[in-house]
C-alpha positions as CSV (number, residue, x, y, z in Angstrom):
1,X,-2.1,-18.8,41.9
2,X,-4.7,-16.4,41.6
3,X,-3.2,-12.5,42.0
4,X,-4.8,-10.0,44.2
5,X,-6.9,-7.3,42.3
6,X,-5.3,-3.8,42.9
7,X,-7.1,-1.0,44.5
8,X,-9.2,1.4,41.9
9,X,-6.7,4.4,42.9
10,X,-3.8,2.3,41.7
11,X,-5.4,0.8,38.8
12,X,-5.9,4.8,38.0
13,X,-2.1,5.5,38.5
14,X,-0.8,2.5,36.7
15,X,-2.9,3.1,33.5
16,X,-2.3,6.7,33.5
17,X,1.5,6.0,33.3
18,X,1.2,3.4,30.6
19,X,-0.6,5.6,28.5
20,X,1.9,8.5,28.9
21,X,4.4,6.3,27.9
22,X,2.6,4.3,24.7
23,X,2.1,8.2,23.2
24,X,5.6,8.5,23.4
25,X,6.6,5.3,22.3
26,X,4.0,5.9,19.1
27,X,5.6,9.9,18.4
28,X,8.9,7.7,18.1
29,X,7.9,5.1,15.8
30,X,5.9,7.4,13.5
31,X,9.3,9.6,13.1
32,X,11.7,6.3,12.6
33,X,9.6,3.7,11.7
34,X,9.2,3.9,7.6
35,X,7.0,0.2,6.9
36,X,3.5,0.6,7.1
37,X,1.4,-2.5,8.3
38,X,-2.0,-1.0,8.1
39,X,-4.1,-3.1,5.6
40,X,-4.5,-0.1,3.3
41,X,-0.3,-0.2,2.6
42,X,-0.4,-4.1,2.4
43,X,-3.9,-4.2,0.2
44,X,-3.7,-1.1,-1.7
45,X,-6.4,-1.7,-3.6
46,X,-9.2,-2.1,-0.8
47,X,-8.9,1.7,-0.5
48,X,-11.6,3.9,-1.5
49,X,-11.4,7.0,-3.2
50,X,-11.0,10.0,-1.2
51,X,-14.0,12.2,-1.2
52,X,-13.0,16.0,-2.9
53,X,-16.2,17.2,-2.3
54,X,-16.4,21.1,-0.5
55,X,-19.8,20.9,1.6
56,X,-19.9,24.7,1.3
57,X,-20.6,24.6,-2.5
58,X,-22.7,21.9,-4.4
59,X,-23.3,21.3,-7.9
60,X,-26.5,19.6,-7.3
61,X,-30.4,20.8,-7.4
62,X,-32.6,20.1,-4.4
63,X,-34.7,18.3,-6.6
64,X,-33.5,14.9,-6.7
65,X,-33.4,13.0,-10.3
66,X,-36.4,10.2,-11.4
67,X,-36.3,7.7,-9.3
68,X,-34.1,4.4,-9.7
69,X,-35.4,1.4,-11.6
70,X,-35.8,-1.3,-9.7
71,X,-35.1,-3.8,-12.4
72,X,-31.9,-5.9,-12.2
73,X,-29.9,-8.1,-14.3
74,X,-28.1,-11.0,-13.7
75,X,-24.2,-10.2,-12.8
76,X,-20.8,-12.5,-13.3
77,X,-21.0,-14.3,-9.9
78,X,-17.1,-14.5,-8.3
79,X,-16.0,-16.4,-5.5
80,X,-15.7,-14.2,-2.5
81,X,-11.7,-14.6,-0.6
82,X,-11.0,-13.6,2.9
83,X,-9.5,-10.4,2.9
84,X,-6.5,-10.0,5.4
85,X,-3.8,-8.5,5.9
86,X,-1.8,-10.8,3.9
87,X,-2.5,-10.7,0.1
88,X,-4.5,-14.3,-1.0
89,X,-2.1,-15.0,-3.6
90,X,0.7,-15.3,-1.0
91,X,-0.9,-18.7,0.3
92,X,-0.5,-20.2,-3.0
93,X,2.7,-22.5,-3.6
94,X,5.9,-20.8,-5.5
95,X,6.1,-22.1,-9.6
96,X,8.5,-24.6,-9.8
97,X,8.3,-26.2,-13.1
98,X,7.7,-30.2,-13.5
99,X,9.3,-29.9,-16.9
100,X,11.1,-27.8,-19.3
101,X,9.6,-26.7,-21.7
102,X,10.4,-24.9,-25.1
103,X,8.6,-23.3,-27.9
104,X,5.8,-20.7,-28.6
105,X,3.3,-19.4,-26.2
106,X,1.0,-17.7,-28.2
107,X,-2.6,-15.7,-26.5
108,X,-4.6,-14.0,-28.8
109,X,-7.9,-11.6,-27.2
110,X,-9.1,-9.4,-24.8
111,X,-7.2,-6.3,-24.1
112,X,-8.4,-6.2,-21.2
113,X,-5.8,-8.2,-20.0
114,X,-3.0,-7.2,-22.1
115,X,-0.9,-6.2,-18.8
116,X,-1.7,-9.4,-16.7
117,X,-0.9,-11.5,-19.8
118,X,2.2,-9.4,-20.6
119,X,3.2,-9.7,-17.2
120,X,2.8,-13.9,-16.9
121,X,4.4,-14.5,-20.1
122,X,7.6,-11.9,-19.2
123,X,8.1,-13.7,-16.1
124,X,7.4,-17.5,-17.2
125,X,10.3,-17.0,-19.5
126,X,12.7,-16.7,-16.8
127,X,11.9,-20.5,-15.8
128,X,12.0,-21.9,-19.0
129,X,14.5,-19.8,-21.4
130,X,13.1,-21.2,-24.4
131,X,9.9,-19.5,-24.7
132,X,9.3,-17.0,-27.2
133,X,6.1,-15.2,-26.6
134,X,3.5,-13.9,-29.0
135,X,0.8,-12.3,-27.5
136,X,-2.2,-10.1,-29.8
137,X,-4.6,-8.0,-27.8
138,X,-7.6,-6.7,-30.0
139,X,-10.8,-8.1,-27.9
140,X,-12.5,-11.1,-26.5
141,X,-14.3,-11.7,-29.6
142,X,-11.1,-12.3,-31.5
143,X,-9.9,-15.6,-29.1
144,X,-12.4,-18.5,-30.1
145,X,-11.2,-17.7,-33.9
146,X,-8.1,-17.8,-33.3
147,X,-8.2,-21.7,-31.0
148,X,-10.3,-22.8,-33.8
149,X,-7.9,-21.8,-36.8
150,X,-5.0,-22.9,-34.5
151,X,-3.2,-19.4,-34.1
152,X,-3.3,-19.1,-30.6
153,X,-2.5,-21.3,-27.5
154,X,-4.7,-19.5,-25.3
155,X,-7.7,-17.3,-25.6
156,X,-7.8,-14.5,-22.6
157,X,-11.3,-13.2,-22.9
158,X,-13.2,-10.9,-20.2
159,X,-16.4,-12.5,-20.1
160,X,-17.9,-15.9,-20.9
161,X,-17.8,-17.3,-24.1
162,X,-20.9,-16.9,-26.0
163,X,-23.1,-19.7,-27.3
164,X,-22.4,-19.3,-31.0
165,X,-18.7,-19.3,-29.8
166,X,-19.1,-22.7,-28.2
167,X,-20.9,-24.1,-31.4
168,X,-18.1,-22.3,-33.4
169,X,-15.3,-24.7,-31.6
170,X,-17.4,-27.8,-31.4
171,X,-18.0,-27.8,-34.9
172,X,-14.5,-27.8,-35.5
173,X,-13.7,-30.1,-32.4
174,X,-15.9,-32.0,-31.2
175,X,-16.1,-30.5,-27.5
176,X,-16.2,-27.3,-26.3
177,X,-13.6,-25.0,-25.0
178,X,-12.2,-24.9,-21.5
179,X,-12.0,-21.8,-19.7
180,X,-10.5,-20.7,-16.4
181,X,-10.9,-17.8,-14.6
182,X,-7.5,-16.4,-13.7
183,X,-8.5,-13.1,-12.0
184,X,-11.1,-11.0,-10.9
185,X,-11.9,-6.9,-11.8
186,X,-14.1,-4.6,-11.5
187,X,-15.3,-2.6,-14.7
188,X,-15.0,1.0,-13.1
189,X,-16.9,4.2,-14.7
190,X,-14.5,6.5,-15.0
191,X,-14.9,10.7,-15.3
192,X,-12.4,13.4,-14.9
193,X,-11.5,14.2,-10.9
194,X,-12.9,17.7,-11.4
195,X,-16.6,16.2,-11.6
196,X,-18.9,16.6,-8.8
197,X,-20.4,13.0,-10.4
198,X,-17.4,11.6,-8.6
199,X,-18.6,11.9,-4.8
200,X,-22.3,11.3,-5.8
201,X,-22.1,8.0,-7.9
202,X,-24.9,6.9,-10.5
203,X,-27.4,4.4,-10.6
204,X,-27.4,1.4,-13.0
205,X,-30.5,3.0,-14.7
206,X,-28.6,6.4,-14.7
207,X,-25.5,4.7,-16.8
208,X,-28.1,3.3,-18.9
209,X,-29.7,6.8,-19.7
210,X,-26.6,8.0,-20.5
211,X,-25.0,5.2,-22.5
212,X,-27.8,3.6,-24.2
213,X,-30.9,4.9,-26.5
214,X,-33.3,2.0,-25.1
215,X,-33.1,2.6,-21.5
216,X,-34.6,-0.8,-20.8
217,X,-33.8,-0.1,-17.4
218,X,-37.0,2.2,-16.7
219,X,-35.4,5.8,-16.5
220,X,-37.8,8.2,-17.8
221,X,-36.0,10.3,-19.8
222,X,-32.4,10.4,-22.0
223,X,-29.3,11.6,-20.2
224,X,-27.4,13.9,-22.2
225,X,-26.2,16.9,-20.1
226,X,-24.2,17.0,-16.7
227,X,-27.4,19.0,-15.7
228,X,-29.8,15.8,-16.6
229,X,-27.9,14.2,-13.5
230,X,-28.6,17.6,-11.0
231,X,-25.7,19.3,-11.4
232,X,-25.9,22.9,-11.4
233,X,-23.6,26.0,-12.2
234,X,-21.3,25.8,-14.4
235,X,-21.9,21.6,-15.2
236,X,-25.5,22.4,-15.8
237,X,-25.7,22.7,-19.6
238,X,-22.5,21.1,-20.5
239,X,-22.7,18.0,-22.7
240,X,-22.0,14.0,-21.3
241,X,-19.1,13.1,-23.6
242,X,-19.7,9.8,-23.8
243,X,-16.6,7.0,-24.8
244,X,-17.3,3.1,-25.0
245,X,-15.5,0.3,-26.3
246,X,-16.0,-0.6,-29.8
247,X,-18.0,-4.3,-30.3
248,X,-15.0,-6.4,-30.6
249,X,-14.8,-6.1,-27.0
250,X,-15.6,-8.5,-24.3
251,X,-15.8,-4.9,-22.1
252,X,-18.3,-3.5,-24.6
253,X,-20.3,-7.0,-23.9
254,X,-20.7,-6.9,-20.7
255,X,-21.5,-3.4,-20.3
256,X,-24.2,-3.8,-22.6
257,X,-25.4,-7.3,-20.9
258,X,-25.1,-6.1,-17.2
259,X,-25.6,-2.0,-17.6
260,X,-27.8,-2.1,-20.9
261,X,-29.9,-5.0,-20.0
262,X,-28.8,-5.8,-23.6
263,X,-30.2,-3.0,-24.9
264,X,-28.6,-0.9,-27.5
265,X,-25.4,1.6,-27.3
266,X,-26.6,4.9,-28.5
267,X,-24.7,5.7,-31.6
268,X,-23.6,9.2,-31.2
269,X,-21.0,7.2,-28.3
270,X,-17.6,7.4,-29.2
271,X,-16.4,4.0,-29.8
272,X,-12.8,2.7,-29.0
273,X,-10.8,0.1,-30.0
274,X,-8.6,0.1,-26.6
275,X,-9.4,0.5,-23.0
276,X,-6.0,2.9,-22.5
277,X,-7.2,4.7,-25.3
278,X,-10.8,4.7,-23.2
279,X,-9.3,6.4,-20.2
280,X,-6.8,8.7,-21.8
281,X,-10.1,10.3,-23.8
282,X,-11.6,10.3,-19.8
283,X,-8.3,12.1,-18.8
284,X,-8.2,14.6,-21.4
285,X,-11.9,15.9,-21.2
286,X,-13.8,17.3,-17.9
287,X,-17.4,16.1,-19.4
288,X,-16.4,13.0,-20.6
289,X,-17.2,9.1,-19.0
290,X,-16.1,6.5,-20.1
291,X,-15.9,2.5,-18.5
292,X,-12.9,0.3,-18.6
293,X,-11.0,-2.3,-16.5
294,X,-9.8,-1.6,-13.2
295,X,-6.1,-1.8,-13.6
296,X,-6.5,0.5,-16.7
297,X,-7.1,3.3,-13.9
298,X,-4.4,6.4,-13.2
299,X,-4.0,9.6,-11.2
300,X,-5.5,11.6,-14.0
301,X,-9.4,10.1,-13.6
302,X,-11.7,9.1,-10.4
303,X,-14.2,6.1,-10.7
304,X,-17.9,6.7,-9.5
305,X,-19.6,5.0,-7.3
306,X,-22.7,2.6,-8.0
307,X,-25.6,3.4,-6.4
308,X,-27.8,0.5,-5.5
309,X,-30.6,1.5,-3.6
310,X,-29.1,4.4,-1.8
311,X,-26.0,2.9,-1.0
312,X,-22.8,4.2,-3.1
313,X,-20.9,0.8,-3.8
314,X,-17.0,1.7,-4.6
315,X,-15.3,-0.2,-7.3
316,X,-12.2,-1.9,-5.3
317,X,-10.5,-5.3,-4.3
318,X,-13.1,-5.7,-1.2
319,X,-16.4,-5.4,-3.0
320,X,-15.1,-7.1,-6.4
321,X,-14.2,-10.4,-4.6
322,X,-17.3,-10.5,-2.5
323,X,-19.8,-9.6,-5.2
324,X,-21.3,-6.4,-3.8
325,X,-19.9,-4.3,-6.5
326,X,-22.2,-5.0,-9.4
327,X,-19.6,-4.7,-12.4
328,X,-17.8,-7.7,-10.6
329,X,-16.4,-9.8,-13.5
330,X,-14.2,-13.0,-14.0
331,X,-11.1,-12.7,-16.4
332,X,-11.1,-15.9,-18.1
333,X,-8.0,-17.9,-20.0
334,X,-9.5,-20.5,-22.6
335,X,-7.8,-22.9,-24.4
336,X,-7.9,-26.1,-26.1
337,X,-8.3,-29.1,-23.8
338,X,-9.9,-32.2,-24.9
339,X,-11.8,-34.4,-22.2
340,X,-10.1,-36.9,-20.6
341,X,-6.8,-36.0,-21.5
342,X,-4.4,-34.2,-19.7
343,X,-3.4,-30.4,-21.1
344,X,-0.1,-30.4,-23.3
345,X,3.1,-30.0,-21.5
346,X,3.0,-26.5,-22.2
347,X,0.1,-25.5,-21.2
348,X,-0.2,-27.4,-18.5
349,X,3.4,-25.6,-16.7
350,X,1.8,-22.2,-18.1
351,X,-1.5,-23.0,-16.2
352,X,0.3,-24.1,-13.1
353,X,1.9,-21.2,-13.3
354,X,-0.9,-18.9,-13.4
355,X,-2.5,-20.1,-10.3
356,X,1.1,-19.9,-8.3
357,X,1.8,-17.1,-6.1
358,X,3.9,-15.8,-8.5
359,X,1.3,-15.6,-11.4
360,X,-1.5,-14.3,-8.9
361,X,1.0,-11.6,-7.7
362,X,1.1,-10.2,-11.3
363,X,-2.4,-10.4,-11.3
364,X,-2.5,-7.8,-8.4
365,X,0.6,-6.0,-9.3
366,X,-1.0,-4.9,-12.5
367,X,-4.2,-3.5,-10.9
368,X,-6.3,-6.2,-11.0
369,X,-7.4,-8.9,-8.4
370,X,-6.6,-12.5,-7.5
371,X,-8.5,-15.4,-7.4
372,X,-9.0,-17.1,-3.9
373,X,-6.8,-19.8,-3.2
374,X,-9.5,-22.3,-3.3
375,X,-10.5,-21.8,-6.7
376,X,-7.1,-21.9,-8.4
377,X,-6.7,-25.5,-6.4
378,X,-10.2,-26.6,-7.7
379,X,-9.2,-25.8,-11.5
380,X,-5.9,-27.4,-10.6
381,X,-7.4,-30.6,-9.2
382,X,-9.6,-30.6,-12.3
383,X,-7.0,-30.5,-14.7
384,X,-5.1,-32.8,-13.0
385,X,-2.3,-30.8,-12.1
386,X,-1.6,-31.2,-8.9
């Protein structure tokens, strides 16, 4: 039965006393109420920066730097996940193992993912007691030798394995080598929180100015000063301390690849064998920049923005999984899996594993970001572990 509209005058009335008492009803639950449902507490991550910068003062010159190159470069596509409310990982089925399994799990590479892969093999050992875990971090460029000599189980890497790599393993094998990606990241540029650079962002032809001596990305001039970028007072003269990885890296590969246009690193860069050891140096010097994987970040440096065009793209969860940030990146585990056979019993539960909730969870609880649910069940179905 249809209801009689009220007059306008009680309308008024009515909806001025509901919203008298939803203000109190809100004081109330602010004071008592300690669980935060807003997507920022349940996807901590998405958040951006906050921006530090005091309009009243500005370290910048009116006149604005060259202009951006237009070039681009090819970027590490990822597969873009709904973002909600509810993590994407917590859509996946729990691990529960189809066999027990004992022996070595051995990973040798990037260090990159020394937490995520610390984290999965910690907690797989509570399913299958025993495990016994050895795990090497020294770069991406140290996991094909490892499959092919038979020292490793699996190879994390953070980027794609190169074409002399593949030959490497074929020539041993027969086949190539599989590889999966297990997580996403964004490669952030990090400087110390007291730098104006912070709130600005740079360019992809700026970062190339600054970390390379071929600037094949069209800026007109090297980058060497604070003051080279605008900045003015005090950060006008003072030097760009630049730290990089060192070239054992699968990080110092895809910077130079993505941000160099394969162009060379200029060799007065400080190069460093760790990515801690890259933000620490970030942490400890106010002129200094440095780039590194996302869960690598802490309270004591900000990332920058990139600048495409004249949009400021943040690195976070958001704009990793849906491509926009352009240091988007796949985080790869690759292993030894001949075709048409089914992985070993061991790698096959580790694998499961890593795409359950559980293993995608320690994927974000370490900093970095989870694959959608529809790619860990494509890389299940092709395996043949489902």
């Amino acid at each position: 039965m249809k209801t009689a509209p009220f007059s306008r005058l009680a309308q008024h009335t009515l909806l001025g006393t509901l919203g008298v008492l939803l203000i109190a009803g809100c004081t109330e639950s602010t004071s008592t109420n300690t669980t935060n449902t807003s997507k920022a507490a349940a996807e901590p991550m998405l958040s951006s920066a906050p921006n530090h910068r005091q309009e009243s003062q500005s370290y910048f010159t009116e006149t604005l730097p060259p202009p951006v190159s237009t070039a681009t470069v090819k970027t590490t596509v990822v597969k873009p996940i709904t973002t909600t409310m509810t993590p994407s990982y917590a859509s996946l089925p729990n691990y529960v193992p189809n066999h027990a399994v004992r022996g070595r799990v051995r990973s040798i590479g990037s260090d990159t993912m020394d937490q995520i892969v610390a984290a999965w093999e910690k907690d797989f050992k509570n399913y299958h007691q025993g495990i016994r875990v050895i795990h090497e971090g020294k770069g991406s460029s140290t996991a094909i030798p490892a499959l092919v000599e038979g020292r490793s189980d699996f190879g994390p890497m953070s980027r794609n394995v190169k074409p002399a790599e593949v030959e490497k393993f074929k020539a041993q094998f027969g086949y190539e080598p599989t590889s999966l990606p297990v997580a996403i990241d964004a490669l952030a540029v990090y400087v110390h929180p007291d730098n104006p650079i912070k709130d600005r962002g740079l360019s992809m032809s700026e970062l190339d100015a600054i970390f390379s001596s071929t600037r094949r990305r069209g800026y007109s001039k090297d980058i060497v000063t604070w003051g080279d970028l605008g900045l003015t007072g005090d950060w006008a003269n003072k030097p760009i301390n630049v730290y990089s990885r060192n070239s054992a890296s699968g990080t110092y590969g895809f910077f130079k690849d993505e941000v160099l246009n394969k162009g060379k690193y200029k060799s007065t860069n400080r190069e460093l064998s760790g990515s801690e050891e890259v933000v620490r140096s970030v942490e400890n010097d106010p002129y200094g920049i440095g780039y590194s994987g996302f869960g690598y970040k802490t309270s004591g440096v900000s990332t920058t923005p990139i600048i495409e065009g004249s949009n400021p793209i943040q690195a976070n969860e958001e704009n990793a999984v849906n491509g926009s940030y352009p240091l988007s990146r796949n985080l790869y585990l690759t292993f030894n899996q001949r075709p048409g056979t089914e992985p070993k019993t061991l790698h096959a539960e580790f694998i499961r594993y890593v795409y359950s909730s559980e293993g995608q969870g320690k994927v974000s609880a370490n900093g970095y970001f989870p694959v959608s649910p529809a790619t860990a069940d494509q890389q299940l179905t092709t395996l043949g572990l489902h």
